[in-house]
DSSP file (Angstrom, degrees, kcal/mol; ACC not computed):
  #  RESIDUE AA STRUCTURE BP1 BP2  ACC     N-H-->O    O-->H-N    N-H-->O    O-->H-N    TCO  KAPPA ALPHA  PHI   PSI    X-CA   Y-CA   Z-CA
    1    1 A X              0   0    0      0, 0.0     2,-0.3     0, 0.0    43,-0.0   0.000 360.0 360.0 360.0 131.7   15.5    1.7   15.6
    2    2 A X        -     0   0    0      2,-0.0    43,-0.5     0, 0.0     2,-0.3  -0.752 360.0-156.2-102.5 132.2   12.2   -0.5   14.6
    3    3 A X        +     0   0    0     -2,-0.3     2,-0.3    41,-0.1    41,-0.1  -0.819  23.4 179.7-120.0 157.5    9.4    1.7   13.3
    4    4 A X  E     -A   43   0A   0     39,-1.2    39,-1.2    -2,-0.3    42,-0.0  -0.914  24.6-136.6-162.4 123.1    5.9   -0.5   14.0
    5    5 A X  E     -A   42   0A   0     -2,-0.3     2,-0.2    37,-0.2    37,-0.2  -0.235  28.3-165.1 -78.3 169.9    1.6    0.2   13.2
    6    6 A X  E     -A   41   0A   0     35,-1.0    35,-6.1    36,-0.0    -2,-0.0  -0.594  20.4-112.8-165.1 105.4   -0.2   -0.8   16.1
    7    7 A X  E    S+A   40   0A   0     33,-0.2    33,-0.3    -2,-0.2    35,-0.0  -0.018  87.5  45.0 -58.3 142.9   -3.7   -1.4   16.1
    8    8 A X  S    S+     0   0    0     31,-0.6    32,-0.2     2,-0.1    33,-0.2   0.921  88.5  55.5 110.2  64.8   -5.6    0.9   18.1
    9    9 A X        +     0   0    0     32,-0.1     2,-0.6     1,-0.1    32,-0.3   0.011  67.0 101.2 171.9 -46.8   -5.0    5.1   18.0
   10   10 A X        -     0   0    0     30,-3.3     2,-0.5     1,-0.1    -1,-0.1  -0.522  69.6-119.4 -93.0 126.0   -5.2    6.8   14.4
   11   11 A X        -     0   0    0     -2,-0.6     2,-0.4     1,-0.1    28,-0.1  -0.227  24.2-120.7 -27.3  92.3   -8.4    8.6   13.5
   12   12 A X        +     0   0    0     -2,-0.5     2,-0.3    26,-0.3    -1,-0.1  -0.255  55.6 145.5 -31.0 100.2  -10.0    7.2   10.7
   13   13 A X        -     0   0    0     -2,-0.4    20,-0.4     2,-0.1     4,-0.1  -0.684  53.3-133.8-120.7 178.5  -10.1   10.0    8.1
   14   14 A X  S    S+     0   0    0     -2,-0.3    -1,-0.1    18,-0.1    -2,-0.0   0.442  85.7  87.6-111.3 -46.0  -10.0   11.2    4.0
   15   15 A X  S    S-     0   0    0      1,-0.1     2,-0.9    17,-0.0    -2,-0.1   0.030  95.4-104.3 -72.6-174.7   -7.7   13.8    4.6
   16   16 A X        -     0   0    0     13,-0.1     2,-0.7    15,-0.0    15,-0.2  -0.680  44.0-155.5-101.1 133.0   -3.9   13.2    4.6
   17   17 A X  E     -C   30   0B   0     13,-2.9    13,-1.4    -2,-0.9     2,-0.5  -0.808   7.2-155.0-104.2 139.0   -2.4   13.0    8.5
   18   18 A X  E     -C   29   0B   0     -2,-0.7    34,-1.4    34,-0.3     2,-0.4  -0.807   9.4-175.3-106.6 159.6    0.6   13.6    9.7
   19   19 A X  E     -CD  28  51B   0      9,-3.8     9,-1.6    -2,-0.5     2,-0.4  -0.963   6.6-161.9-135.4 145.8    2.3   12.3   13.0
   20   20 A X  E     - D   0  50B   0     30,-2.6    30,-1.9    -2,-0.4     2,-0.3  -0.858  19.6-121.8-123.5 168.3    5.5   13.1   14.4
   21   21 A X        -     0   0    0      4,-0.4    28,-0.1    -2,-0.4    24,-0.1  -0.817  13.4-154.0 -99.7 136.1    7.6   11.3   17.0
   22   22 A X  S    S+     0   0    0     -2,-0.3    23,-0.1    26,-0.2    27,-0.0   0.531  88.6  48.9-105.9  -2.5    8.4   13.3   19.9
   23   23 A X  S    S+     0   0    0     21,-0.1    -1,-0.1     3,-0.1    22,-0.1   0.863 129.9  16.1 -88.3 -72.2   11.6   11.5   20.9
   24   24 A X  S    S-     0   0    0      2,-0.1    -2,-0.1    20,-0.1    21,-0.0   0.914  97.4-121.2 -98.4 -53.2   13.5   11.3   17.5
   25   25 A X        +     0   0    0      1,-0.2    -4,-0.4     0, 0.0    -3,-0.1  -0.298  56.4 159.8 124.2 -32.3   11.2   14.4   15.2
   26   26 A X        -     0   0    0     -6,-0.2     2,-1.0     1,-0.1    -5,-0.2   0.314  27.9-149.9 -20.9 104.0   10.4   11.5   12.5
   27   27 A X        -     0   0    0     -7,-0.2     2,-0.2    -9,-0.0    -7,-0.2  -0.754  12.3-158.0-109.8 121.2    7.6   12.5   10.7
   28   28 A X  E     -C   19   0B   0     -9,-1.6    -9,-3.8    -2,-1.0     2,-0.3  -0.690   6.0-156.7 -97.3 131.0    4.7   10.3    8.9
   29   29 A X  E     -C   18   0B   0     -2,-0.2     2,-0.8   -11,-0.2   -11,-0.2  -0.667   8.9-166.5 -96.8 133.5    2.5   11.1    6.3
   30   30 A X  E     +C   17   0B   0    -13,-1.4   -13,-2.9    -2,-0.3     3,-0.1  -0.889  13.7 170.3-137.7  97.0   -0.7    9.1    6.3
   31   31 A X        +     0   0    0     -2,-0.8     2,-0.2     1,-0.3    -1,-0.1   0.597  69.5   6.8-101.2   3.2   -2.7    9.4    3.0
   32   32 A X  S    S-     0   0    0    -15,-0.1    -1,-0.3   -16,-0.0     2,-0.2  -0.848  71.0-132.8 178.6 130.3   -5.4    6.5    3.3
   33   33 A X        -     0   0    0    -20,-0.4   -22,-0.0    -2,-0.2   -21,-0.0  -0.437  23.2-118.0 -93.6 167.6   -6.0    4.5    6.2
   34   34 A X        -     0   0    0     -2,-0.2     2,-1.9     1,-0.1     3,-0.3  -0.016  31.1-143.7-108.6  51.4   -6.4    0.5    5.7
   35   35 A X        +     0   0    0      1,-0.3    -1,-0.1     3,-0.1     3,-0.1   0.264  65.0 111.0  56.6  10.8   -9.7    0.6    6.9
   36   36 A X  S    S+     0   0    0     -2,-1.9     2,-0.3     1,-0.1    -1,-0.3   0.763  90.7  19.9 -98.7 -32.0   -9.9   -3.3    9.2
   37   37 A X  S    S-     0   0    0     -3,-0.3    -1,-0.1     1,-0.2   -29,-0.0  -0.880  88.7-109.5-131.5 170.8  -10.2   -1.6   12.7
   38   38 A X  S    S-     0   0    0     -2,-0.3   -26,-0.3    -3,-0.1    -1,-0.2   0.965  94.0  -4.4 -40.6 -72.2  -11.3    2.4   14.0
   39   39 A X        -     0   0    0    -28,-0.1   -31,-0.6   -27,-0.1     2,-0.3  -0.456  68.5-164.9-142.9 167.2   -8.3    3.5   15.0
   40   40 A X  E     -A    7   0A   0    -33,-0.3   -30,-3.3   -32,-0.2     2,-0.4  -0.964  24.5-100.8-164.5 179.9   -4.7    2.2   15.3
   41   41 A X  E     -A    6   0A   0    -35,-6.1   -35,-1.0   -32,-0.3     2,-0.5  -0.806  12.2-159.5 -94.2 128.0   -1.2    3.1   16.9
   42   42 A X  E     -A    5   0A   0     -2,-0.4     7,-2.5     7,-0.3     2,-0.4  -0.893  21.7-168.0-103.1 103.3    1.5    4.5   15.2
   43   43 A X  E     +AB   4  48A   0    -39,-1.2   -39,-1.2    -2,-0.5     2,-0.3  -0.646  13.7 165.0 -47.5 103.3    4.5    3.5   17.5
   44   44 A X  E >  S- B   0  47A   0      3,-2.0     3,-0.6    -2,-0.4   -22,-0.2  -0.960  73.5  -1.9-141.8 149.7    8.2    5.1   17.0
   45   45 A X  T 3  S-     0   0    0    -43,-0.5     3,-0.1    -2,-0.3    -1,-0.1   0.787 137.6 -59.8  47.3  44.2   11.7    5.1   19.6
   46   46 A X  T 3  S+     0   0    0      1,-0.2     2,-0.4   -44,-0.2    -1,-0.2   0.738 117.6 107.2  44.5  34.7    8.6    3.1   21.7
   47   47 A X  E <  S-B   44   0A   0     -3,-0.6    -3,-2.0    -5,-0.0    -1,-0.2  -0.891  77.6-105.2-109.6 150.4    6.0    5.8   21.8
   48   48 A X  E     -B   43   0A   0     -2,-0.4    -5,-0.3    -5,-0.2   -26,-0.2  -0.808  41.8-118.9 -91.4 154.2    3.0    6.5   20.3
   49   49 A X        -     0   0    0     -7,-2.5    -7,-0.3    -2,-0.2   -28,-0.3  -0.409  21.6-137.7 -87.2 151.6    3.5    9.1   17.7
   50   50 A X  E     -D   20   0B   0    -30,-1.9   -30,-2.6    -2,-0.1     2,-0.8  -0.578  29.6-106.8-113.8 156.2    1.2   12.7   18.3
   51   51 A X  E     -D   19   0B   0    -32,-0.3     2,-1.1    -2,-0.2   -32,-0.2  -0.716  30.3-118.3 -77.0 114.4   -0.5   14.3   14.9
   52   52 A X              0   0    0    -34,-1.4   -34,-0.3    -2,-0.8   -33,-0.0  -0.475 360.0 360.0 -36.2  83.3    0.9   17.0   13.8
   53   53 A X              0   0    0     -2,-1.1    -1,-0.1   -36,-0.1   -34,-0.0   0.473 360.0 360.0 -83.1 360.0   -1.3   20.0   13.8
């Protein structure tokens, strides 16, 4: 399984996100975004990954 960013989906924020994969359950912690575009994709089992509420 290939885990993969993708520009173009995650909220720009200061607080820490999480996202899960709805396919597999993987779940990503996101403590600081890298700040080059708005948003990006977090991609995993070739989905985009949901936040975590």
């Amino acid at each position: 399984m290939i885990y993969m960013a993708k520009k173009c989906g995650v909220k720009k924020s200061v607080k820490k996100s999480k996202y899960v994969c709805e396919v597999c359950g993987l779940i990503i912690s996101v403590d600081e975004t890298c700040k080059c575009v708005d948003t990006c994709d977090i991609i995993c089992c070739g989905k985009q990954m949901k936040e975590k509420k």
